[in-house]
C-alpha positions in Angstrom: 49.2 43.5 0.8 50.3 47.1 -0.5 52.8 48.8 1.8 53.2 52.6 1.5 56.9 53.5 2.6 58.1 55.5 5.5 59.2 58.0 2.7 56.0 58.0 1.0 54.2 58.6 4.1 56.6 61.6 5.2 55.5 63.4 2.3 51.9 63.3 2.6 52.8 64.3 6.4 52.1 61.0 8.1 52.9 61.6 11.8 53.6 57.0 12.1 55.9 57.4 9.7 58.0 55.9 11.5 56.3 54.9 14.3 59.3 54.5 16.7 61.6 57.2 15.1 63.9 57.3 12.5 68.1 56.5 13.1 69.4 59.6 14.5 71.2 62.1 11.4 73.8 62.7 13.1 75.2 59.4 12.6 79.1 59.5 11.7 81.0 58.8 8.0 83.1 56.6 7.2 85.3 58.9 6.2 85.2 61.5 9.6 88.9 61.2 11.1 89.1 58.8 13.7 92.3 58.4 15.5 91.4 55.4 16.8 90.3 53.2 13.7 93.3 50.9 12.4 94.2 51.4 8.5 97.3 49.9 8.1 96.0 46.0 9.1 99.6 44.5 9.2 99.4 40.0 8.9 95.7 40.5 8.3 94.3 39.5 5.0 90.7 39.5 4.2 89.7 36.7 2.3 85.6 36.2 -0.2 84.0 33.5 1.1 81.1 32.3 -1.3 77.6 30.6 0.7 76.6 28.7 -2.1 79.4 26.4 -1.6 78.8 24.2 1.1 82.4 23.9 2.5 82.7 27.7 2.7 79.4 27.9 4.6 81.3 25.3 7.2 84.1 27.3 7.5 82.4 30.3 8.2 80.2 28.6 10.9 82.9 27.2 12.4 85.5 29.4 12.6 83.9 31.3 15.8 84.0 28.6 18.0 87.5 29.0 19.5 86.9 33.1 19.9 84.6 32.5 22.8 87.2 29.1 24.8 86.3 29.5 28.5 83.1 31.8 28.3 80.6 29.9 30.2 77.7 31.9 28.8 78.5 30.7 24.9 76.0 28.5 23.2 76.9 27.7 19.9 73.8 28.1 17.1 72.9 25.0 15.9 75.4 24.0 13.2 72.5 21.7 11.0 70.0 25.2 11.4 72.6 27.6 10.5 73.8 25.4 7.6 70.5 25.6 6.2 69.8 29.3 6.9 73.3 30.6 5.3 72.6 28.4 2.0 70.9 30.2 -0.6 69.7 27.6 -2.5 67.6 27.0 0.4 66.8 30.4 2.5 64.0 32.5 0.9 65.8 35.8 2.3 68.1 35.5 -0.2 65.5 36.1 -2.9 66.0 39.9 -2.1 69.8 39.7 -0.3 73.1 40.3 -1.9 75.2 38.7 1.0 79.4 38.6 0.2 80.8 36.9 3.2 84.5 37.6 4.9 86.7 36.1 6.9 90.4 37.6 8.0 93.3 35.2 8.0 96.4 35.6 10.2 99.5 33.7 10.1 97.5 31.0 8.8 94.5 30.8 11.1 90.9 32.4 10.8 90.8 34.8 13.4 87.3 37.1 12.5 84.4 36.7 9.9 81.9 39.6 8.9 79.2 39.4 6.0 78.3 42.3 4.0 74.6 42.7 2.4 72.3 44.5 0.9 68.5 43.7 0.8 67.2 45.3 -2.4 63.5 44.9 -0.1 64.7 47.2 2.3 65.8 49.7 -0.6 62.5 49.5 -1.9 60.5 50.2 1.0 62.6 52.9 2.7 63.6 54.5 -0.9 67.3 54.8 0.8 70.1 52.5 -0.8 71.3 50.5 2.8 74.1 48.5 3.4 74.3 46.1 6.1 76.7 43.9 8.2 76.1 40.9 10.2 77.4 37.4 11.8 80.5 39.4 13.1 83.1 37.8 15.3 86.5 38.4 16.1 89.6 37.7 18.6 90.9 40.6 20.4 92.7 42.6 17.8 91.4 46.1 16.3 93.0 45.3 13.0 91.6 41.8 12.5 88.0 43.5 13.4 89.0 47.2 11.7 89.9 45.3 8.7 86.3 42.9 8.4 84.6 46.6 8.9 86.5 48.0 6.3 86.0 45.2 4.0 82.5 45.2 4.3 81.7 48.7 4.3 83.7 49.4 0.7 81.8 46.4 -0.2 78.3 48.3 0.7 80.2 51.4 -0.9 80.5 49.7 -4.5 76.4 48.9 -4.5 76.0 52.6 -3.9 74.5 52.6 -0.2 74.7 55.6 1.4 74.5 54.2 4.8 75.2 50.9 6.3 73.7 49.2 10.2 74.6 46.2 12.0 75.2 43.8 13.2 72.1 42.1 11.3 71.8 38.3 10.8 70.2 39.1 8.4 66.8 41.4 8.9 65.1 42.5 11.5 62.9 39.0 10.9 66.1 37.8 11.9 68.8 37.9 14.7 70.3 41.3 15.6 72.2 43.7 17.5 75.5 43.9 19.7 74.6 43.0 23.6 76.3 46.4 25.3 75.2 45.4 29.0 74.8 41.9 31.4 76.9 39.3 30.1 76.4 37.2 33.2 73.8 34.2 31.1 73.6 33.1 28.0 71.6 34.0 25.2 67.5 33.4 25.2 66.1 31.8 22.0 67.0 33.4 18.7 69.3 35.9 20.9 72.5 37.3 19.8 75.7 36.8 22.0 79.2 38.0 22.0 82.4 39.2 24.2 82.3 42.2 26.0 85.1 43.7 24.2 83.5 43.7 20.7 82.1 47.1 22.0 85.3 48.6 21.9 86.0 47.2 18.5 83.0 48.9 17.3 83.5 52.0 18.8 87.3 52.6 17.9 85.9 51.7 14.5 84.0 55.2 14.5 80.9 52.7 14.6 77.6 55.2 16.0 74.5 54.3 18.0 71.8 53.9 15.5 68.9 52.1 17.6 68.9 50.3 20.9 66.8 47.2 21.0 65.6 46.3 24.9 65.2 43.0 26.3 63.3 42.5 29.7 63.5 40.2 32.7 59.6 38.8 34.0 59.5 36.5 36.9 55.8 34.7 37.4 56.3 31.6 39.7 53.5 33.8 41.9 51.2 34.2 38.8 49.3 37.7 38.9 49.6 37.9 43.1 51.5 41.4 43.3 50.0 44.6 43.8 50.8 45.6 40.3 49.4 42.6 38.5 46.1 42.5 40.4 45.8 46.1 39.6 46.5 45.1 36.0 43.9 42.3 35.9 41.3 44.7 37.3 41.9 46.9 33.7 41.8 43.6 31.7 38.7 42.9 33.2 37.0 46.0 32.3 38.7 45.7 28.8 37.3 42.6 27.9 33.6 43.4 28.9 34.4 46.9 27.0 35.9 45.4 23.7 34.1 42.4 23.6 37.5 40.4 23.3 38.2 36.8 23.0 41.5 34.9 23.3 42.4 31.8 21.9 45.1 29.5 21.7 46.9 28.6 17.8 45.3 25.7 16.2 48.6 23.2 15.4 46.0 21.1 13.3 45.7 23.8 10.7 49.4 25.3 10.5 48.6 27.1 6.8 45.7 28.6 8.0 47.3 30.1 11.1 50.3 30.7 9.7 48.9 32.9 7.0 46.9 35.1 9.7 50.4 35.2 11.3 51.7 37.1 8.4 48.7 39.1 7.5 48.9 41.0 11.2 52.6 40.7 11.0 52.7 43.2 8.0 50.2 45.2 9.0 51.4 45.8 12.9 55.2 46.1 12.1 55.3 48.4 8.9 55.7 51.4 10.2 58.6 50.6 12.7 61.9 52.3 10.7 64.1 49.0 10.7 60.8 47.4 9.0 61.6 44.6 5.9 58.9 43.3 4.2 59.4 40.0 3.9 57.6 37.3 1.3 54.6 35.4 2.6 57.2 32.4 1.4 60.2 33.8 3.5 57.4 33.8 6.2 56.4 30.3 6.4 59.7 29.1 6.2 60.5 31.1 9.3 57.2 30.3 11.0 57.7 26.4 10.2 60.7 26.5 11.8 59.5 28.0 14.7 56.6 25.7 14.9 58.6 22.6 15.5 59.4 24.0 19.0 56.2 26.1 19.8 54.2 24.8 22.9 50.7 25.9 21.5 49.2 27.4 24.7 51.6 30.1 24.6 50.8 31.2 21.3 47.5 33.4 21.3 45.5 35.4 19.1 43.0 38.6 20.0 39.8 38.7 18.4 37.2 41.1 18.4 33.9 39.8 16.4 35.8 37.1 15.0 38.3 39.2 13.7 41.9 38.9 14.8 43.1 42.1 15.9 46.1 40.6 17.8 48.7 38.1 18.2 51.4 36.7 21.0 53.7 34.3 20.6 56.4 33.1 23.8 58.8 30.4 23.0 60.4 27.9 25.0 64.2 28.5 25.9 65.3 25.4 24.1 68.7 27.3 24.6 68.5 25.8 28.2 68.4 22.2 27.1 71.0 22.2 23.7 74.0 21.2 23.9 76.6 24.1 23.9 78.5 23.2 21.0 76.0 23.3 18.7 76.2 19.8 17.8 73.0 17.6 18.1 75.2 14.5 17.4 75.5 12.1 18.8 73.5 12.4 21.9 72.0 16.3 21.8 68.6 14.8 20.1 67.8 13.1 23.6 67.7 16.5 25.3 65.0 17.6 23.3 63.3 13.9 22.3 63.0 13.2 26.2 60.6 16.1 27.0 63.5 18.3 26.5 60.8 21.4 25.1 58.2 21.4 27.7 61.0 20.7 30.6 63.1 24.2 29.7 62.8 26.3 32.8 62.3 29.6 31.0 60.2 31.3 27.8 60.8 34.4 25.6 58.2 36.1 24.7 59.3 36.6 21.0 56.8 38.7 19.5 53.9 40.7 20.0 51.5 43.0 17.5 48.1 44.7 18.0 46.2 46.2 14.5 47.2 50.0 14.7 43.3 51.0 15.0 43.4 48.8 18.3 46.3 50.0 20.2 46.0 52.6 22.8 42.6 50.2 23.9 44.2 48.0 26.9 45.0 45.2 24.5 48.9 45.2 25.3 48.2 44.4 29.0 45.7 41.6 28.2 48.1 40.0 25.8 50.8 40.4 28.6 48.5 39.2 31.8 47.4 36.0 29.5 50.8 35.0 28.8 52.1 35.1 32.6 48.8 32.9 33.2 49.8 30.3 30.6 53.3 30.3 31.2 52.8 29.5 34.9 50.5 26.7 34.0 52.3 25.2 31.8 55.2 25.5 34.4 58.0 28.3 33.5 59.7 29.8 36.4 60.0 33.2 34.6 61.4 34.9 31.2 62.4 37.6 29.0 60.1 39.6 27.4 61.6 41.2 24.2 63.2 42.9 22.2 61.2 45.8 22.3 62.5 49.3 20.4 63.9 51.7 23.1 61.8 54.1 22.0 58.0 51.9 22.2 57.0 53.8 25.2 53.3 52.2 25.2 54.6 48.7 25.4 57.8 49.6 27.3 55.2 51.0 29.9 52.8 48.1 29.4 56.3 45.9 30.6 57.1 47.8 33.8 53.6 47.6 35.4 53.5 43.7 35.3 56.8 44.1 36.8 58.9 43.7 34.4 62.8 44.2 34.8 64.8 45.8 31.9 67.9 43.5 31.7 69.7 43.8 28.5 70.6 45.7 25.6 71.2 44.9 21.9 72.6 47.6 19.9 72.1 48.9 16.3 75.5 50.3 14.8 75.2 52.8 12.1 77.5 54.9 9.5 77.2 57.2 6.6 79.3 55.9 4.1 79.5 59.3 2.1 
């Protein structure tokens, strides 16, 4: 599929652009004064780690673990998945990633790790060289963290990017953004987590809001009995009749076929949306198979209109609620999930949702949003988040709050110039 750029389509005076608004341009430089950023990093030394080498992959992984001792909200990722997703013998993301990973020793201990990247697809498509940082975690101490910033961001510097985001792990098809707000539960599904005080080590940085990402609370143990809902389902009635929509449920039994309408909608819905990456149909599948292994198939829907798929839903299980917090499946984490340990989690995400531009605006959001509190309290969830959705999405933001939905978190998008 040819994508135009949000460049290209400034110039010819393309109002979607970006649909959802560009980084502000006021962002700060690396090289404003900032009182608070450390310089002089005194014990700390920054040390390259290299991904394709397995043994530095399990020191980067592992490191983290003792930064968040006594945090009851920490899940650790899966050490097996993240093994596999930081090797680049074996991720398809790397095809267009340059990825030089960090970690900062002190006194003999690893005490902080950042990676530095740049995605030569992003470059292409937003015709802006763009560095990026991700996987950051540090103990306590502005020059450990000031240091990992600083190492990455000359990094970025040296491959010519004028700016640099993060933290991304590693696209926006991937995990992202700093939680800023509620750090009373763990992380949801393919949610980002960290200690309240890597805010300040941002901001002391000179690090600048570039985009807040939104993550919303849904309870639906009563199904669609509020005043809200009904009034909702009274809309989606009149939009099906109007549109002449269907709904159905993904086919599991055909997983290439589904998977490659999946990626067809997922580059036409999303392309627009500034932090967009176009990612391979390969890098898809890899991701979607993944994904599939968990997927409970009645909560993953497709809109069609005339036989043509116009939209698509997909809510995943919290497998977060049944994994064992280390991050270890072994010995015994396999029976969590072996023993009815999917269909038993308590809570869903709804990970992703995209209508065909032409068909927004039409009541399709709310349909999507009514049939998934429908399935999920059949198949027997308790409630869920909904997200993340861009700060600035006001039509599906809107869609949220009238089946009562609860903002509850927020991810944050750093950015810098970096001249």
């Amino acid at each position: 599929m040819e994508l135009e750029s949000p460049e290209a389509a400034r110039r010819r005076g393309d109002e979607e652009a970006y649909r959802f608004g560009a980084p502000p341009e006021s962002l700060p430089a690396l090289n404003d004064p900032t009182p608070t950023r450390e310089t002089d990093f005194g014990a700390v030394r920054i040390e390259k780690l290299d991904f394709n080498k397995r043994g530095d992959r399990k020191k980067f992984i592992e490191c983290s673990e003792s930064f968040y001792n006594g945090d009851p909200n920490f899940i650790a990722p899966l050490h097996i998945h993240l093994m596999r997703f930081l090797d680049p013998a074996k991720n398809p993301a790397f095809e267009s990633l340059e990825v030089q990973p960090f970690i900062a020793v002190k006194n003999g201990k690893i005490v902080g790790r950042i990676t530095a990247h740049y995605d030569r697809a992003y470059a292409k498509y937003h015709e802006v060289e763009t560095g990026f940082y991700g996987f950051f975690e540090s103990i306590n101490d502005k020059k450990v963290a000031h240091a990992l910033f600083t190492a990455a961001a000359e990094w970025c510097k040296a491959k010519n990017c004028v700016e640099m985001f993060g933290p991304m792990n590693f696209t926006m098809s991937h995990q992202v953004g700093l939680l800023v707000d509620n750090f009373s539960r763990p992380p949801f599904i393919e949610e980002t987590y960290n200690p309240q005080y890597y805010i300040e080590l941002h901001t002391t940085f000179g690090w600048g809001k570039a985009k807040d990402w939104l993550a919303w609370w849904i309870d639906i143990e009563n199904g669609m009995e509020s005043e809200s809902r009904k009034r909702i389902m009274r809309i989606v009635d009149r939009v099906r009749k109007r549109e002449g929509l269907t709904v159905r449920e993904i086919d599991l039994s055909k997983p290439e076929e589904e998977i490659k309408k999946l990626y067809a909608l997922y580059m036409a819905c999303w392309q627009k949306n500034w932090s967009f990456v176009p990612v391979s149909e390969k890098e898809f599948t890899w991701l979607a198979q993944d994904l599939q292994k968990i997927a409970v198939k009645e909560m993953i829907i497709f809109t069609e209109v005339e036989g043509k798929t116009v939209g698509f839903c997909a809510t995943l299980p919290n497998v977060n609620e049944r994994l064992p917090k280390n991050g270890r499946l072994f010995p015994f984490g396999w029976t969590k999930l072996l023993f009815g340990g999917i269909k038993k989690t308590k809570h869903a995400r709804l990970y992703t949702l995209g209508i065909l531009p032409e068909y927004r605006k039409r009541g399709l959001e709310a349909l999507m949003f009514s049939e998934t509190l429908i399935r999920g309290q059949k198949v027997g969830y308790a409630g869920g988040e909904i997200g993340m959705t861009l700060e600035d999405n006001t039509l599906i933001n809107r869609a949220i709050e009238s089946m009562d939905g609860r903002l509850d978190r927020t991810y944050r998008i750093y950015g810098m110039r970096l001249v």
